[in-house]
Backbone of each chain as ProteinMPNN parsed JSONL, in Angstrom:
{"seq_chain_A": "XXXXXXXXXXXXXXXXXXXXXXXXXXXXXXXXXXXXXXXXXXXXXXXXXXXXXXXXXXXXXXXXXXXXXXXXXXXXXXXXXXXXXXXXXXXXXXXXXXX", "coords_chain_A": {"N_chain_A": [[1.638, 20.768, -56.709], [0.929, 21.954, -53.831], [-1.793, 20.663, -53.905], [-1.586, 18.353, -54.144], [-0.27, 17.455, -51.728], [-2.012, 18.391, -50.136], [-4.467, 16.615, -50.573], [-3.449, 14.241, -50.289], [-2.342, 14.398, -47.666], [-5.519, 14.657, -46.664], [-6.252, 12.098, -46.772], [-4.914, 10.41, -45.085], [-5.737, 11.266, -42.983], [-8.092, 10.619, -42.737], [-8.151, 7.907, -43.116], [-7.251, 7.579, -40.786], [-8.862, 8.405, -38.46], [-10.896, 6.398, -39.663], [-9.774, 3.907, -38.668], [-9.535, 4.415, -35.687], [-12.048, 4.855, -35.62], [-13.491, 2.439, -35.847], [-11.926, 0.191, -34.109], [-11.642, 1.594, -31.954], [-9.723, 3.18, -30.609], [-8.168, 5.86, -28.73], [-8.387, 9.124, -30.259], [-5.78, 11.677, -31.074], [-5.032, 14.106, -32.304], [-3.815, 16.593, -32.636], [-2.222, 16.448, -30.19], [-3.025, 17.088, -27.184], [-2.512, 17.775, -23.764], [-3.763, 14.556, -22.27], [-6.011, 12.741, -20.505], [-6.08, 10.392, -20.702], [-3.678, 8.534, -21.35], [-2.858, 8.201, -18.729], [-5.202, 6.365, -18.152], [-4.991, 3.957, -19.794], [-2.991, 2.222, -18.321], [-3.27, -0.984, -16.992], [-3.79, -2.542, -14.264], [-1.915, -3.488, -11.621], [-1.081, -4.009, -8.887], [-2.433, -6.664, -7.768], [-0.297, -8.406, -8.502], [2.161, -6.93, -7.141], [1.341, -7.558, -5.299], [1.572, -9.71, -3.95], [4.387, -10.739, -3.836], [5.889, -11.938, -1.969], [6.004, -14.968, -0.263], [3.552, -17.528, 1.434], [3.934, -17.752, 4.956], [4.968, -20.579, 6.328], [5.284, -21.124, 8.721], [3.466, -20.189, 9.939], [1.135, -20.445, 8.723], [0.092, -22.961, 8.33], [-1.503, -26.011, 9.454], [-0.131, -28.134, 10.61], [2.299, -27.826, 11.108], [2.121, -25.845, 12.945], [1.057, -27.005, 14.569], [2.745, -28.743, 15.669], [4.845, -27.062, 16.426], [3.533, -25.928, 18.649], [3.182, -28.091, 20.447], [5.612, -28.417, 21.077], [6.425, -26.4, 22.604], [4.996, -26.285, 24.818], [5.524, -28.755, 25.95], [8.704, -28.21, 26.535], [7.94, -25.898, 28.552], [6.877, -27.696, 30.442], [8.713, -29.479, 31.265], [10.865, -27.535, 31.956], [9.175, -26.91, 34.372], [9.0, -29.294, 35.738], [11.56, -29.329, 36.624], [11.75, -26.898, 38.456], [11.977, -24.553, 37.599], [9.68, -22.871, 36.581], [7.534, -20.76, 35.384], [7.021, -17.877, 37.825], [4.54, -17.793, 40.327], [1.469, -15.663, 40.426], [2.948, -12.389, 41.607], [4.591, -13.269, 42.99], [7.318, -12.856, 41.977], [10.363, -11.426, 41.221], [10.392, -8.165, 40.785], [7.338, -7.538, 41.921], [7.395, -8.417, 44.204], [9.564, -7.243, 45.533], [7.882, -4.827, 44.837], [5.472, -4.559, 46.253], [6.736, -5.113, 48.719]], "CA_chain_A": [[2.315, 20.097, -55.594], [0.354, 21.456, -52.468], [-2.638, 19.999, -53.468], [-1.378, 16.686, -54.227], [0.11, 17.097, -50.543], [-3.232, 18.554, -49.171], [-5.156, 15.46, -50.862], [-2.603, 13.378, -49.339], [-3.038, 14.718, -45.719], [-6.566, 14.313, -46.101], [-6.294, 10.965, -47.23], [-4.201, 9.899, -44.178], [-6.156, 11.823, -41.728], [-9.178, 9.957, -42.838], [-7.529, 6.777, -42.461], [-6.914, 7.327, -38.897], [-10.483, 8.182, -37.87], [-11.74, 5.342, -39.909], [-9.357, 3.163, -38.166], [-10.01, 4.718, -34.158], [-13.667, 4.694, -35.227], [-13.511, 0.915, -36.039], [-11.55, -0.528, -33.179], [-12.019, 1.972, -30.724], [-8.989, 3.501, -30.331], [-8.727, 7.355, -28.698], [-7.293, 9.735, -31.376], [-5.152, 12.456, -30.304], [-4.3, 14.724, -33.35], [-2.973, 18.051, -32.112], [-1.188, 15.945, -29.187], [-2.796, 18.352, -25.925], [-2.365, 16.823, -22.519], [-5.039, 13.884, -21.727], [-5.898, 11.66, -18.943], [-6.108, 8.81, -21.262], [-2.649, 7.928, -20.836], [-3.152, 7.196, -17.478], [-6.313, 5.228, -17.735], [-5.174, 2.6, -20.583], [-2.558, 0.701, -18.16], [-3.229, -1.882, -16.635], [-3.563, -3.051, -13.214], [-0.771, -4.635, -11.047], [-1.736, -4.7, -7.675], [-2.287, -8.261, -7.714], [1.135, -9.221, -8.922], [2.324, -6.532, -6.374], [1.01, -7.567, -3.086], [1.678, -11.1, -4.259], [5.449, -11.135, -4.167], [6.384, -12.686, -0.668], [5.0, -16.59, -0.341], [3.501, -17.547, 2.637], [5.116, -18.506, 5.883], [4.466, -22.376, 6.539], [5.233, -21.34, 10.416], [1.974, -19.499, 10.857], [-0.539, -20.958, 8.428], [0.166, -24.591, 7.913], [-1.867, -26.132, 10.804], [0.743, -29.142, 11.272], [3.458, -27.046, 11.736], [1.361, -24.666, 14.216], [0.205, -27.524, 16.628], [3.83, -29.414, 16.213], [5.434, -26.275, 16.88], [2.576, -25.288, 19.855], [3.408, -28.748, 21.647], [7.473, -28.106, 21.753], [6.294, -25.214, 23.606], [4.293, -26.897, 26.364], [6.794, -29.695, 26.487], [9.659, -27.416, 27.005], [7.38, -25.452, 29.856], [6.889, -29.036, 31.386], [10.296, -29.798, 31.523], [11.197, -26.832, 33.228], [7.978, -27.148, 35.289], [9.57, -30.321, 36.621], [12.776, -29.087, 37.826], [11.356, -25.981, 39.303], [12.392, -23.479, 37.032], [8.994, -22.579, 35.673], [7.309, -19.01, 35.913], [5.99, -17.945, 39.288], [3.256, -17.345, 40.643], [1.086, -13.59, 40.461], [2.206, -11.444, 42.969], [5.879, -13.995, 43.308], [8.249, -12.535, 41.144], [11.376, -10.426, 42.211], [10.077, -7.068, 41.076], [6.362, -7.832, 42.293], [7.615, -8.777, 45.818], [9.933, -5.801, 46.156], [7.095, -3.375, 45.17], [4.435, -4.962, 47.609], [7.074, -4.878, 50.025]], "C_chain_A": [[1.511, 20.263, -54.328], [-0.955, 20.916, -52.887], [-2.666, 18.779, -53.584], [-0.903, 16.426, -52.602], [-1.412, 17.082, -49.7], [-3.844, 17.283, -49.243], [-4.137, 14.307, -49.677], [-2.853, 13.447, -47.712], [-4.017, 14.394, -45.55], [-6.719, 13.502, -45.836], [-5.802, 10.055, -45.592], [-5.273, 10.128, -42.987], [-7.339, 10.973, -41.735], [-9.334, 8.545, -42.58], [-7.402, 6.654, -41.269], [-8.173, 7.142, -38.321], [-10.861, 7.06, -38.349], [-10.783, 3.902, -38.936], [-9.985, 3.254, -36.417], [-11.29, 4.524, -34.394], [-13.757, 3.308, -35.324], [-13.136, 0.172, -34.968], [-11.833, 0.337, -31.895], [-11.209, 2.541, -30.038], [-9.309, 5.419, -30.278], [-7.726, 8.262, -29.342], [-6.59, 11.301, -30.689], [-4.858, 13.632, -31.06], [-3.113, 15.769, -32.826], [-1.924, 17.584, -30.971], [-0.866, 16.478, -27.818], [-2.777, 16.682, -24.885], [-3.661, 15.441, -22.582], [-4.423, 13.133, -21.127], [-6.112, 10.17, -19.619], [-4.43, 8.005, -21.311], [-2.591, 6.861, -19.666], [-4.548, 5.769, -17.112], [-6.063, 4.049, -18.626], [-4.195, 1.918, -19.704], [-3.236, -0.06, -17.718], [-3.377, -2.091, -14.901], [-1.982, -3.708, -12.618], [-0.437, -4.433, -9.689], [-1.619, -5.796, -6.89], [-1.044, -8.589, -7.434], [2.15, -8.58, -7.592], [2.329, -7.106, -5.301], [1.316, -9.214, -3.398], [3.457, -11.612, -4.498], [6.564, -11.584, -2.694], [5.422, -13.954, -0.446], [4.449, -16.504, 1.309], [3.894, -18.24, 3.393], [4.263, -19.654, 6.304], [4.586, -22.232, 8.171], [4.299, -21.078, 10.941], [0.989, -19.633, 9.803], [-0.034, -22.087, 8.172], [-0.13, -25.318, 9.467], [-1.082, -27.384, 11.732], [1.867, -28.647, 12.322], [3.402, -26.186, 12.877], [1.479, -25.907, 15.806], [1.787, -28.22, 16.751], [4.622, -28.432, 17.145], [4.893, -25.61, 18.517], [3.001, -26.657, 21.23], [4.536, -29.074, 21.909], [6.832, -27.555, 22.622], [6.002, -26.023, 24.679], [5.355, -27.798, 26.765], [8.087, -29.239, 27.221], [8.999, -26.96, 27.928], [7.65, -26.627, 30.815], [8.343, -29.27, 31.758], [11.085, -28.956, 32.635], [10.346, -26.814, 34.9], [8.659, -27.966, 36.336], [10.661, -29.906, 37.421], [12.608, -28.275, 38.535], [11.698, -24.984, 38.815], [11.473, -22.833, 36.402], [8.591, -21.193, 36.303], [6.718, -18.699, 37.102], [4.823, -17.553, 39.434], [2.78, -15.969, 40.778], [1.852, -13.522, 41.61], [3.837, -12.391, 43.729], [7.222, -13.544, 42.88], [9.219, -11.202, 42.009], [10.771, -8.977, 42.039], [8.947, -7.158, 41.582], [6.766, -7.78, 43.797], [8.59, -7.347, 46.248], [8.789, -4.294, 45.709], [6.429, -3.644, 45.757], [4.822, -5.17, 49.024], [7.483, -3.276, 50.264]], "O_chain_A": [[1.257, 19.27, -53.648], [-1.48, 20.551, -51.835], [-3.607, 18.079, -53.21], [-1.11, 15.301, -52.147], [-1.86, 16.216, -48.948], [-3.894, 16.652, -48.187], [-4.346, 13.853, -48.552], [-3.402, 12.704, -46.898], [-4.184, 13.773, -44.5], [-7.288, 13.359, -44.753], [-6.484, 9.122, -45.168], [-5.575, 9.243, -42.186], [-7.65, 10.541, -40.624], [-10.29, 8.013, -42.016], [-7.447, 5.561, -40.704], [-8.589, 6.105, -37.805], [-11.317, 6.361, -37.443], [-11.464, 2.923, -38.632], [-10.719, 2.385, -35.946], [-11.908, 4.001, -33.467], [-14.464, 2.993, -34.367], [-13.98, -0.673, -34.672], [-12.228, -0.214, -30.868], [-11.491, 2.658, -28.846], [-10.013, 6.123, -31.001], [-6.519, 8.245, -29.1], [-7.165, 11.848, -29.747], [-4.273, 14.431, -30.329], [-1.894, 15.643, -32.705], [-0.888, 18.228, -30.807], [0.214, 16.557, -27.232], [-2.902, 15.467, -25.038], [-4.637, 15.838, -23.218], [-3.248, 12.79, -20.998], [-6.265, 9.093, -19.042], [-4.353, 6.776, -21.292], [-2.427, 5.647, -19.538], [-4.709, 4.832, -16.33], [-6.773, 3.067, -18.409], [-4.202, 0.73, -20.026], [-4.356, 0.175, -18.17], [-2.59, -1.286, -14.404], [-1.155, -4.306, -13.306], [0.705, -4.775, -9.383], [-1.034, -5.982, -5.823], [-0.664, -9.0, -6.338], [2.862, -9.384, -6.99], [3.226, -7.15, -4.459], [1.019, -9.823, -2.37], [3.775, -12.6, -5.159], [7.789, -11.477, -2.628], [4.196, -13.854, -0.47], [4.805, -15.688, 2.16], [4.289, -19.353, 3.048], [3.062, -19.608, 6.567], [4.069, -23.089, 8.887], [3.99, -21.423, 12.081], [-0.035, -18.959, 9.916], [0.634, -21.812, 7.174], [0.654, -25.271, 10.416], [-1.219, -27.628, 12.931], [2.191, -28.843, 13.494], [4.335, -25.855, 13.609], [1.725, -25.872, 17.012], [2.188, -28.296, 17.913], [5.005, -28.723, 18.278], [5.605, -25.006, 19.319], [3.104, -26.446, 22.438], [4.772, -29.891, 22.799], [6.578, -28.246, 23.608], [6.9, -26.409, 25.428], [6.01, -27.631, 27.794], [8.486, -29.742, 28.271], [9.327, -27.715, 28.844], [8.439, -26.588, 31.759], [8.762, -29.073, 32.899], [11.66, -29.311, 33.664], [10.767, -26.739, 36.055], [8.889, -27.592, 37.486], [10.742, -30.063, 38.64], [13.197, -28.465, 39.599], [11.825, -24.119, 39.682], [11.918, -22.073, 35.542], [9.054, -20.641, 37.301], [5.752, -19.401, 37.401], [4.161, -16.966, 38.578], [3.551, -15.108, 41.202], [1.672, -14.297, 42.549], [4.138, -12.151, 44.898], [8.21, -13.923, 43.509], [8.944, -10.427, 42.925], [10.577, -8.417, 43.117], [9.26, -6.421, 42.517], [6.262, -6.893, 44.484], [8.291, -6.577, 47.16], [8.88, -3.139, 46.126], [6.367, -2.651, 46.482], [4.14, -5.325, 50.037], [7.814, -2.884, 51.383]]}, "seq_chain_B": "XXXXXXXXXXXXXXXXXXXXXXXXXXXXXXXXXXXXXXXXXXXXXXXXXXXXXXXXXXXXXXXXXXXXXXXXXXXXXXXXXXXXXXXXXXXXXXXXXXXX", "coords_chain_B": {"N_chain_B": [[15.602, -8.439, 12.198], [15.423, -8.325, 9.951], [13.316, -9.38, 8.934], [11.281, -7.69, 10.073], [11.315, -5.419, 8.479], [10.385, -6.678, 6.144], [7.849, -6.856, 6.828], [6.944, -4.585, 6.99], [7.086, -3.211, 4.289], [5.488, -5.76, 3.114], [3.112, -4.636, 4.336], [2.524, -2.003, 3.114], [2.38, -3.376, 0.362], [-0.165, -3.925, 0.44], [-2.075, -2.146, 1.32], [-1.811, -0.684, -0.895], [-2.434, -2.01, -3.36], [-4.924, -1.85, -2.189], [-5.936, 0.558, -2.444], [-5.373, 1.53, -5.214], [-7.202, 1.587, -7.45], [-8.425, 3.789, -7.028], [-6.779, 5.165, -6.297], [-5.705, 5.775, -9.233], [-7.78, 6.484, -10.096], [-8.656, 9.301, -9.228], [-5.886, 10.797, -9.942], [-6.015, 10.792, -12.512], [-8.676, 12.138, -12.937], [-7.591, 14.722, -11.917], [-5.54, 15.166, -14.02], [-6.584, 16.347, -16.375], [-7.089, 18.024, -18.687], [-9.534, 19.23, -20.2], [-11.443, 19.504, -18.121], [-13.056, 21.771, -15.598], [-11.592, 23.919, -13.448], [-11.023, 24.218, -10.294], [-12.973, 21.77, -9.935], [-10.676, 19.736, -10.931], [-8.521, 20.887, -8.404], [-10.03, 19.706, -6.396], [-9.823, 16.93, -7.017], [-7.215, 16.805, -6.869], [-6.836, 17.959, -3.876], [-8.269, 15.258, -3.15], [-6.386, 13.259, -3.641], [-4.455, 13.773, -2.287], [-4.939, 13.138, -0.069], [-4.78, 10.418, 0.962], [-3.59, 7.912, 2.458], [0.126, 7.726, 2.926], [1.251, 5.174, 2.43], [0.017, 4.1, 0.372], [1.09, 4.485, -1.774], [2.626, 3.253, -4.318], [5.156, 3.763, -5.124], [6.558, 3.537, -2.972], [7.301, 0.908, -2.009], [9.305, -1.576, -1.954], [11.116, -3.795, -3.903], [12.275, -6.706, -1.769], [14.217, -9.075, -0.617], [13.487, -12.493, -0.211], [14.201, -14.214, 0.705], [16.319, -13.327, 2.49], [15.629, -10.288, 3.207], [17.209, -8.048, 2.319], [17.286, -5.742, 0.959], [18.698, -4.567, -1.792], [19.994, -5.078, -5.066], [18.229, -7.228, -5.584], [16.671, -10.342, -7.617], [13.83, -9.6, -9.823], [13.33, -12.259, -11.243], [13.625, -14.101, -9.493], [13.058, -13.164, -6.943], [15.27, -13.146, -4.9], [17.76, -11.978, -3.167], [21.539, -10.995, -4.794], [23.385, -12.516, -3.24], [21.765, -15.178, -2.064], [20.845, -15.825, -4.134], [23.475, -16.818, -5.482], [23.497, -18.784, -3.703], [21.484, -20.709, -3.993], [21.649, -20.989, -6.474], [24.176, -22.348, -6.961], [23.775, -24.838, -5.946], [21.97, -26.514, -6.959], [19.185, -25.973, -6.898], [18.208, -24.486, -8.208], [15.935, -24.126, -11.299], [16.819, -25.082, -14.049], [19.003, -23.3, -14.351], [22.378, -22.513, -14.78], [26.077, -22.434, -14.219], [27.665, -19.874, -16.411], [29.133, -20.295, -19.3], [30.931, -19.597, -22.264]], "CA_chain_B": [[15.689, -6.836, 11.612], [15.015, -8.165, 8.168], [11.645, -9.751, 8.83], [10.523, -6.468, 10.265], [11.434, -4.416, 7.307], [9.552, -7.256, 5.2], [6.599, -6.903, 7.376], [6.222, -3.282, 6.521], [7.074, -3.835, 3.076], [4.351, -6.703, 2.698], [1.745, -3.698, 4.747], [2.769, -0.776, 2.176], [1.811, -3.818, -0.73], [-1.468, -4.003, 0.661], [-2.621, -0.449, 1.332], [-0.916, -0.191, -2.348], [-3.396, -3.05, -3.879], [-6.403, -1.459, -1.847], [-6.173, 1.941, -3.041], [-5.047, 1.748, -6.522], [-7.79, 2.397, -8.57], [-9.158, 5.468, -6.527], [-6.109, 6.894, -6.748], [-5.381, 6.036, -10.407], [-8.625, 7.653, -10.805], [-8.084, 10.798, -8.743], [-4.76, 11.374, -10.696], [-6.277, 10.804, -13.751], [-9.244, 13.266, -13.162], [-6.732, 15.739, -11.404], [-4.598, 15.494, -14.993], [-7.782, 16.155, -17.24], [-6.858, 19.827, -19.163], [-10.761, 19.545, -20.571], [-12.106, 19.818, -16.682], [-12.639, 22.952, -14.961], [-9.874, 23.656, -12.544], [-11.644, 23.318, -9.188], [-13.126, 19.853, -9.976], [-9.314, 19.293, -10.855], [-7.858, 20.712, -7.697], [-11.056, 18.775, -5.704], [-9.034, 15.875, -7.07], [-6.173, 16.606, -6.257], [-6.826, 17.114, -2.762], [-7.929, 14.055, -2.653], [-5.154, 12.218, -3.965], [-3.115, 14.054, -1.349], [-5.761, 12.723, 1.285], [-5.152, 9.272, 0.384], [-2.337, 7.233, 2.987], [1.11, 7.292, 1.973], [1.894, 4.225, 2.351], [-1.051, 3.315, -0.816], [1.963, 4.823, -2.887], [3.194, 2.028, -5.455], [6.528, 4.177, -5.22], [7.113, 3.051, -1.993], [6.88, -0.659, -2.101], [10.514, -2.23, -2.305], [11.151, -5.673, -3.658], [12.646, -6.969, -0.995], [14.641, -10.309, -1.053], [12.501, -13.516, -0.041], [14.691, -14.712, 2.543], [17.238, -12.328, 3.195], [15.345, -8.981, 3.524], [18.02, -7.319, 1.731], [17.113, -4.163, -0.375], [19.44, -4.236, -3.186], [20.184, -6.145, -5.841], [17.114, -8.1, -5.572], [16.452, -9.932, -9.321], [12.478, -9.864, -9.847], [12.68, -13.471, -11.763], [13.462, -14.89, -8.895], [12.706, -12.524, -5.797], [16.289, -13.414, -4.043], [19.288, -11.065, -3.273], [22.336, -11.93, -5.087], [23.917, -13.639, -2.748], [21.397, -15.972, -1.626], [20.676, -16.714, -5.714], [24.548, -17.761, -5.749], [23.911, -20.255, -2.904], [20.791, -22.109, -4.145], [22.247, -21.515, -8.063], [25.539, -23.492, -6.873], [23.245, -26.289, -4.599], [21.2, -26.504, -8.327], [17.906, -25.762, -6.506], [16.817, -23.033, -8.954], [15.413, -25.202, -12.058], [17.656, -24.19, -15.342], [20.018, -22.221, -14.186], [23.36, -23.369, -14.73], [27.098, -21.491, -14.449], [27.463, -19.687, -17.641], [30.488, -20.539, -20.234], [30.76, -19.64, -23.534]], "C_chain_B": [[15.303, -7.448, 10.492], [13.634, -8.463, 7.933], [10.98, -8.855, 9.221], [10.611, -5.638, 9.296], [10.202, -5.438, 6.117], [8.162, -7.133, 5.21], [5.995, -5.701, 6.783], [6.082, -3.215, 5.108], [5.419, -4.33, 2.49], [3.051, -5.313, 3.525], [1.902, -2.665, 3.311], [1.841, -1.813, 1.201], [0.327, -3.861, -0.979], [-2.386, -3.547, 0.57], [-2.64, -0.57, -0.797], [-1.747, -0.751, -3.438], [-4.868, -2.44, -3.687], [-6.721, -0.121, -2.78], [-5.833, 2.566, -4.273], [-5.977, 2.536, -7.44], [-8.45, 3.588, -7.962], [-7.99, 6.24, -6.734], [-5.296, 6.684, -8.258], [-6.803, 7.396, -11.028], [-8.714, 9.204, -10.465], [-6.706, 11.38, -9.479], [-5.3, 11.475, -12.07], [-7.348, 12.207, -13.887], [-8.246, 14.342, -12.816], [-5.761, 16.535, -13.037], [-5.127, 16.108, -16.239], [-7.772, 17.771, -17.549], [-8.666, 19.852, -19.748], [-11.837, 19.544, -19.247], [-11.771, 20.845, -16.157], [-12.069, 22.746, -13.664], [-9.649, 23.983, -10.906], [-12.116, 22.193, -9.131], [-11.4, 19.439, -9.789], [-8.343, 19.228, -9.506], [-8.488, 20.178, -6.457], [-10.056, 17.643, -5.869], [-7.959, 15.519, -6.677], [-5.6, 16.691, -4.811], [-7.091, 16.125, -2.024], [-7.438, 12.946, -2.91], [-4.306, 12.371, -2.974], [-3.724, 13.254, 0.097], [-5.165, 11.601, 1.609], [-3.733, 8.771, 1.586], [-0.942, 7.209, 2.14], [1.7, 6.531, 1.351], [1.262, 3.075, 1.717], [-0.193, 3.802, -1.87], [2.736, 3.696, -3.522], [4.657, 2.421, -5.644], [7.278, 4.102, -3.963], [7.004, 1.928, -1.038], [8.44, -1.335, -2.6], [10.454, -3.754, -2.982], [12.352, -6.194, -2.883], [13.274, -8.236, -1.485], [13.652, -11.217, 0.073], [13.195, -13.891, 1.265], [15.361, -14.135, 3.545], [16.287, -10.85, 3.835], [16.323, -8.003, 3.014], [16.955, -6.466, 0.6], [17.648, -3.913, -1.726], [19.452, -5.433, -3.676], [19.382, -7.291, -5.703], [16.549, -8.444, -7.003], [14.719, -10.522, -8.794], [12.296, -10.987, -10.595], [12.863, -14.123, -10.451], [13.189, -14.424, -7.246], [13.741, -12.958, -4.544], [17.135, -11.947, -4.586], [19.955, -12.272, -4.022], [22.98, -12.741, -4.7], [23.058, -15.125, -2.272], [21.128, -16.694, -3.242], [22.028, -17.367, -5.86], [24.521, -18.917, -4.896], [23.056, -21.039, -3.113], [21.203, -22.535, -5.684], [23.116, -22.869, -7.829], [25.058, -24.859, -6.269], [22.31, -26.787, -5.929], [19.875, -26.84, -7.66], [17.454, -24.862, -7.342], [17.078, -24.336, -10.419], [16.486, -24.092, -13.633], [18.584, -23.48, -15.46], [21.305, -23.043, -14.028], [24.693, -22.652, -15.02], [27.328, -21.183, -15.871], [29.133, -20.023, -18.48], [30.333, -20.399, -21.451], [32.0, -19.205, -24.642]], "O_chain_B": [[14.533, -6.679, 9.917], [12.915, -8.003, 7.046], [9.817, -8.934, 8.826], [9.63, -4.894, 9.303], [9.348, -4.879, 5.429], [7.386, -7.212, 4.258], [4.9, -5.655, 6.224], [4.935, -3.157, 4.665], [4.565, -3.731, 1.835], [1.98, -5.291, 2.918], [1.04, -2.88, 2.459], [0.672, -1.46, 1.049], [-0.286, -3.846, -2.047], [-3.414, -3.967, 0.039], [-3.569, -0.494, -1.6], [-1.839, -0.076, -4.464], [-5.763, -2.436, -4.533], [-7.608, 0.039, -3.618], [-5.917, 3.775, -4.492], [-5.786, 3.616, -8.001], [-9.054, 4.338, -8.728], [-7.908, 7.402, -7.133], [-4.306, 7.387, -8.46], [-6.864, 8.394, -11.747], [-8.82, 10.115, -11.286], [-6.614, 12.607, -9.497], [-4.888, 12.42, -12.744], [-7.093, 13.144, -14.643], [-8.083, 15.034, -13.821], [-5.434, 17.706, -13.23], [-4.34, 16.408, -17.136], [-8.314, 18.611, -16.83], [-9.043, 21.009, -19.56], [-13.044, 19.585, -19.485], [-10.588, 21.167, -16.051], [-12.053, 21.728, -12.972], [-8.561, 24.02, -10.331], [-11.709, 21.46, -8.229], [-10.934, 18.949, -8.761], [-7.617, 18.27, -9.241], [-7.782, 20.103, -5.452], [-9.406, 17.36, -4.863], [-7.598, 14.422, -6.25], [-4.613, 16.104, -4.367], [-6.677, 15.845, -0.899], [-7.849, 11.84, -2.559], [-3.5, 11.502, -2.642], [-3.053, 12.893, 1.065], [-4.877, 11.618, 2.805], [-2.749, 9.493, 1.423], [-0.851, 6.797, 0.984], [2.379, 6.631, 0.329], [1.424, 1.872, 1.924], [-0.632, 3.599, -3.002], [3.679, 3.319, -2.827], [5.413, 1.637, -6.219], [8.432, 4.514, -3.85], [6.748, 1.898, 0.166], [8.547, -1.552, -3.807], [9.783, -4.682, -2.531], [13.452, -6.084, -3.424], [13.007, -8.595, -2.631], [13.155, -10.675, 1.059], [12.836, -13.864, 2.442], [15.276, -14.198, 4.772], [16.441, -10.535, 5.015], [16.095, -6.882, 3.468], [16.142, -6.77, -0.273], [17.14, -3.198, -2.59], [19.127, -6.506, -3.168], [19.945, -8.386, -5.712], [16.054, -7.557, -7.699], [14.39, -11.345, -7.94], [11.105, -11.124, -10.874], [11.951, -14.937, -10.298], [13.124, -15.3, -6.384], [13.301, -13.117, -3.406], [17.187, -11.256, -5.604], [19.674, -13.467, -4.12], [23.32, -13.705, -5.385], [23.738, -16.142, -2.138], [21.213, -17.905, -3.447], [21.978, -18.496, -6.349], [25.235, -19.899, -5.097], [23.263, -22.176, -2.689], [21.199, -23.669, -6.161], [22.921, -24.003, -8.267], [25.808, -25.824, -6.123], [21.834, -27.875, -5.605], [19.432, -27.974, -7.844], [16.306, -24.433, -7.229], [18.006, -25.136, -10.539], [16.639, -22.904, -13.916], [19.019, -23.026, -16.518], [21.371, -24.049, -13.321], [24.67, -22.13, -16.134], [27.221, -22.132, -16.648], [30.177, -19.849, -17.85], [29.48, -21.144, -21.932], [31.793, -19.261, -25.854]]}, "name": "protein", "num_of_chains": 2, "seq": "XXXXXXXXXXXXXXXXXXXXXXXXXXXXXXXXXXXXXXXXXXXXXXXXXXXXXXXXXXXXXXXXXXXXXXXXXXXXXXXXXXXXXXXXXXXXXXXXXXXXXXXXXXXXXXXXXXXXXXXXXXXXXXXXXXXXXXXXXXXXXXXXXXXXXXXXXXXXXXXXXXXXXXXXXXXXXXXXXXXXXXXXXXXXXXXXXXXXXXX"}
């Protein structure tokens, strides 16, 4: 009986190496710590930093200049009635610290 | 408030992308029982060197529009509530109230 088991064990064990030596796989027998765990995943990074789209308000150059000449328009507008920003050196706190 | 939490978020992903494989490989040598055990703790101070915020464990998935934190499903990168309001408007492609 044990040497029909021993044969047997060998038999298996020999199988394994011939298999890891063939494809390339790293054999482990005894089952101590290794750093090969950590080195067979994978990446994911990529997929990571890649999971918010991008905003159409600040790279899509239509949307930039439509959105850039509200702005001015709206300034103008106020411009006209007299409500626009003052001048250096005009403004309420400005004028009470230079006075 | 939610687009500022996203902002940092989307920085952490970045760092997190840059510095991956140095510090897969610094953990990996650091974990290496057939390396003598100054090289090892060489490694491991400089895994500790490394920004925190290149940690892959502190990278939320955030929701897409909301900025919500929870219950965020990764097929479709919405909180749940905002998935019940484009499910019900049948903007998400296939998805359809379930009955059975």
């Amino acid at each position: 009986m044990s040497l029909r088991s021993m044969l047997a064990q060998a038999a298996v064990i020999g199988v394994n190496e011939a298999r890891a030596k063939i494809f390339g796989h790293v054999l482990n027998p005894t089952g101590q710590r290794s750093a090969h765990k950590i080195l067979r995943k994978k990446f994911i990074g990529e997929k990571v930093a890649s999971w918010y789209p991008d905003n159409i308000h600040k790279e899509d150059p239509l949307v930039v200049a439509r959105k850039e000449q509200e702005r001015l328009s709206k300034l103008e507008m106020l411009k006209r009635r007299g409500k626009g920003p003052p001048k250096k050196g005009q403004g309420k706190r400005a004028a009470k610290r230079s006075k | 408030m939610s687009d500022k939490r996203n902002i940092q978020d989307q920085k952490r992903r970045l760092l997190a992308e840059k510095y991956e494989l140095r510090r897969k490989l610094y953990k990996a040598f650091s974990k290496d029982t057939d390396l003598p055990n100054d090289v090892r703790e060489k490694h491991r101070c400089k895994l500790a060197d490394l920004p925190r915020n290149s940690s892959f464990t502190r990278v939320t998935n955030r929701c897409v529009f909301t900025g919500r934190a929870r219950s965020v499903y990764q097929m479709f990168r919405v909180s749940r509530i905002v998935f019940r309001d484009l499910a019900s408007r049948g903007l998400l492609h296939g998805v359809k109230k379930a009955s059975w």
